[in-house]
C-alpha positions, 0 to 999 in steps of 0.5 A: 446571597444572604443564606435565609435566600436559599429557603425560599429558593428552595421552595420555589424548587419544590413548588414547581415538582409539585405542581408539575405532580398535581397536573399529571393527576388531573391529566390522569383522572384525579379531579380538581376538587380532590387535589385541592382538598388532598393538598389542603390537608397536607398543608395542615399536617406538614405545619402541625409538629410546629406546636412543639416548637413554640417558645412564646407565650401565646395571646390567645385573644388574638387568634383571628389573626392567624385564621384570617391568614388561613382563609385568605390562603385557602382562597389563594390555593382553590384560584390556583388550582383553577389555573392549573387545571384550565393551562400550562403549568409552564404558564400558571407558575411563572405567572403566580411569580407576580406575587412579589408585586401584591407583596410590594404594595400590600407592605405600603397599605397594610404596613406603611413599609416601603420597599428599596427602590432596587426591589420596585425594579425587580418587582416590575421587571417580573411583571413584565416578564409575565406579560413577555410570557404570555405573549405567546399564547394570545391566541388562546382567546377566552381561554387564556383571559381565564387562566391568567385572571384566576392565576393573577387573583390567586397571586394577589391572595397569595401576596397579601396573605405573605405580608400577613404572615411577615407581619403578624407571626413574629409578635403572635408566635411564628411556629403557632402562627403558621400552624393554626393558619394551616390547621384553618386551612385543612378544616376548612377543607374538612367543612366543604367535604362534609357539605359537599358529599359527592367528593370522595378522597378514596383514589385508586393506587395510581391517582393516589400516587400522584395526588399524594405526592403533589400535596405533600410538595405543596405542603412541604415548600409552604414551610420553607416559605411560611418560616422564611416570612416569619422569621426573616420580615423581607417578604418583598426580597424572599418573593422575589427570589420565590418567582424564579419557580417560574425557572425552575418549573420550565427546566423540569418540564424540560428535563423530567417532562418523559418520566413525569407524563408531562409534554407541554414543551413540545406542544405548546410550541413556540408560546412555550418559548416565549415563556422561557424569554419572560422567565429570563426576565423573571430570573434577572429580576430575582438577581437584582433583588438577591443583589440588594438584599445581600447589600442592604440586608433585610427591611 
């Protein structure tokens, strides 16, 4: 596996914690719009040290770019939530694992690069398996049409906003780049906070606990991500490699579901294995990528 693969496989690690951190605040009595608002600001205090790491000489005229990348982030980020709190995050995270398939066609439109055709596999075997994962749940009627839309939309935001980073960062700054999206992201949470006074952020020890812990996860794994994309321009190979959080967040519901408060393996039943049928898919999509990046390097 070429070594800049460990990032965002590492980041997917860490993702899937988070996410299983911030469901059990909501399930606790934290609110969707406070983890939100929480988690966005982490996002922006975790990039901002990335200011003293600039060696470039930044064009300022072009500093849209990076705002463009935090709003389309911060929209990403409030579909998310939505998802989460309406379904299983056994179901939501895998399914954000389609996003290497908007980062696969937002290369071909946005920059006219095309994705080796090993990589068109595995971006197609994890839709796939997404659809494979939701099989189980049909039944969940309006429910699940919800949950899916809202999650398949904040992975289409998600994969356009990775091939903005892969595009724009390098020749802009990466480390200021990725800081001032991030910085845009957390003021606009700011902005939405002043306008929106019913929200308070003061949480009791517990929800704060968990509230807390879940947007520094976020916010820590979106490092790995944003400085993998930057550094590297493989957004399709490093997605691809990222899905498997759709693995990783069923093995931890799995193995630290009793400490965390987290019981959907058992309650969701036998959709829950169908999730772990898609995730295999996923998985085996993420192999072919490794496998083509490891031969044919970065594109």
């Amino acid at each position: 596996m070429p070594v800049y693969l460990l990032l965002p496989l590492a980041a997917a690690i860490v993702y899937a914690l988070g996410s299983i951190v911030i469901k059990r605040g909501l399930a606790l009595g934290v609110t969707m719009d406070q983890s939100f608002h929480i988690t966005n600001l982490f996002v922006g205090l975790v990039f901002l040290p990335l200011l003293f790491f600039e060696q470039k000489e930044i064009e300022w005229l072009l500093i849209w770019k990076p705002i463009v990348m935090g709003i389309v982030f911060f929209l990403g980020n409030w579909l998310t939530f939505e998802g989460i709190k309406r379904g299983d995050v056994s179901l939501v995270t895998p399914i954000m694992g389609t996003k290497v398939v908007w980062v696969a066609i937002g290369l071909v439109v946005l920059t006219g690069q095309v994705p080796s055709t090993a990589l068109w596999v595995a971006a197609v075997m994890t839709a796939v398996g997404i659809f494979v994962m939701g099989l189980g749940d049909l039944k969940g009627g309006s429910h699940l049409v919800l949950t899916v839309s809202l999650t398949l939309s904040s992975a289409a935001l998600f994969g356009i906003c990775d091939v903005l980073v892969s595009w724009w960062s390098a020749d802009f700054g990466a480390p200021t780049f990725l800081a001032i999206g991030s910085i845009t992201v957390a003021l606009l949470s700011i902005t939405l906070l002043a306008f929106r006074r019913q929200t308070s952020l003061v949480l009791p020890p517990l929800l704060r606990k968990w509230a807390w812990w879940g947007g520094f996860l976020i916010g820590l794994q979106a490092i790995a991500m944003g400085m993998s994309l930057s550094l590297f321009r493989d957004a399709t190979g490093i997605n691809v490699v990222y899905a498997s959080r759709g693995l990783w967040v069923i093995v931890l519901v799995v193995v630290l579901g009793p400490i965390l408060g987290n019981s959907e393996h058992r309650e969701s039943g036998r959709a829950f294995w169908w999730r772990v049928f898609g995730t295999v898919i996923l998985t085996t999509a993420i192999v072919i990528a490794v496998i083509d990046r490891a031969q044919n390097g970065a594109t």
